[in-house]
C-alpha positions in Angstrom: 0.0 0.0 0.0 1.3 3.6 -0.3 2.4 5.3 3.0 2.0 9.2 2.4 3.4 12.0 4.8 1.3 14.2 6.2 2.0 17.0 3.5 1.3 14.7 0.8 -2.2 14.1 2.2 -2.8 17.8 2.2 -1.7 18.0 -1.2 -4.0 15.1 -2.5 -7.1 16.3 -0.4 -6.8 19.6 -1.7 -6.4 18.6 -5.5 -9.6 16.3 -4.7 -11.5 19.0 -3.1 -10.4 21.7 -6.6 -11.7 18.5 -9.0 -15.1 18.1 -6.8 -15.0 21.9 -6.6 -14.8 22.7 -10.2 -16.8 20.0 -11.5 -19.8 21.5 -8.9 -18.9 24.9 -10.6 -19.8 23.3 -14.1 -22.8 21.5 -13.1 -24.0 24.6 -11.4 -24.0 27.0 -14.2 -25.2 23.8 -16.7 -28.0 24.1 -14.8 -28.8 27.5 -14.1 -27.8 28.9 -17.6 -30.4 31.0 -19.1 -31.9 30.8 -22.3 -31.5 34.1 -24.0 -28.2 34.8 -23.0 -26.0 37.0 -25.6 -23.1 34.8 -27.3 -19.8 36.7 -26.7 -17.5 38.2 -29.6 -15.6 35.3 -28.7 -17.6 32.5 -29.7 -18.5 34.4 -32.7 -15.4 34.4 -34.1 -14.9 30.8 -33.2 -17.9 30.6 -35.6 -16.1 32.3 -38.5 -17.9 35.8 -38.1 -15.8 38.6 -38.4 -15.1 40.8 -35.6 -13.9 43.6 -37.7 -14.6 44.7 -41.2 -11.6 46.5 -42.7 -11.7 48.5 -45.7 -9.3 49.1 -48.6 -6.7 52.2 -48.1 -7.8 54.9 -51.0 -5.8 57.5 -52.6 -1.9 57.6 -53.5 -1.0 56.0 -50.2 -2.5 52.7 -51.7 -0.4 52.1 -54.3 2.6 50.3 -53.5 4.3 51.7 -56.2 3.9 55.5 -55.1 5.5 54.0 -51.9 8.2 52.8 -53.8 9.4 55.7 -55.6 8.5 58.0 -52.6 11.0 56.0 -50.8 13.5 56.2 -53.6 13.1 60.0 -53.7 13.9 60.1 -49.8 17.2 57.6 -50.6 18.3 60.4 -52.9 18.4 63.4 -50.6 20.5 61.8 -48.3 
């Protein structure tokens, strides 16, 4: 059989009583959930709807080749 010190059995009882603990947490709210609660952004976008709609940059600054040669032009000064 096992023979335990007295700290070890602290340390099992306690990890027992977190496991009884947590698993009276989860039955609890499995019970008591409501019916029209509001699904979090979170487990929308586990659902593959976007959380943020971004939209195309417009004018010069969307080109990457105005970039480019803006860059260049900056290169040459120096």
């Amino acid at each position: 059989m096992f023979v335990l010190t007295k700290e070890e059995k602290r340390v099992v009882c306690f990890v027992l009583l977190a496991i009884m603990v947590g698993l009276g947490v989860k039955e609890y709210r499995r019970v008591h959930s409501s019916s029209n609660a509001v699904p979090s952004s979170l487990k929308q976008g586990s659902k593959g709807f976007p959380t943020q709609q971004t939209k195309p940059a417009t004018g010069s600054a969307a080109s990457p080749q105005s970039r480019d040669s803006h860059l260049k032009n900056d290169d040459r000064d120096k």
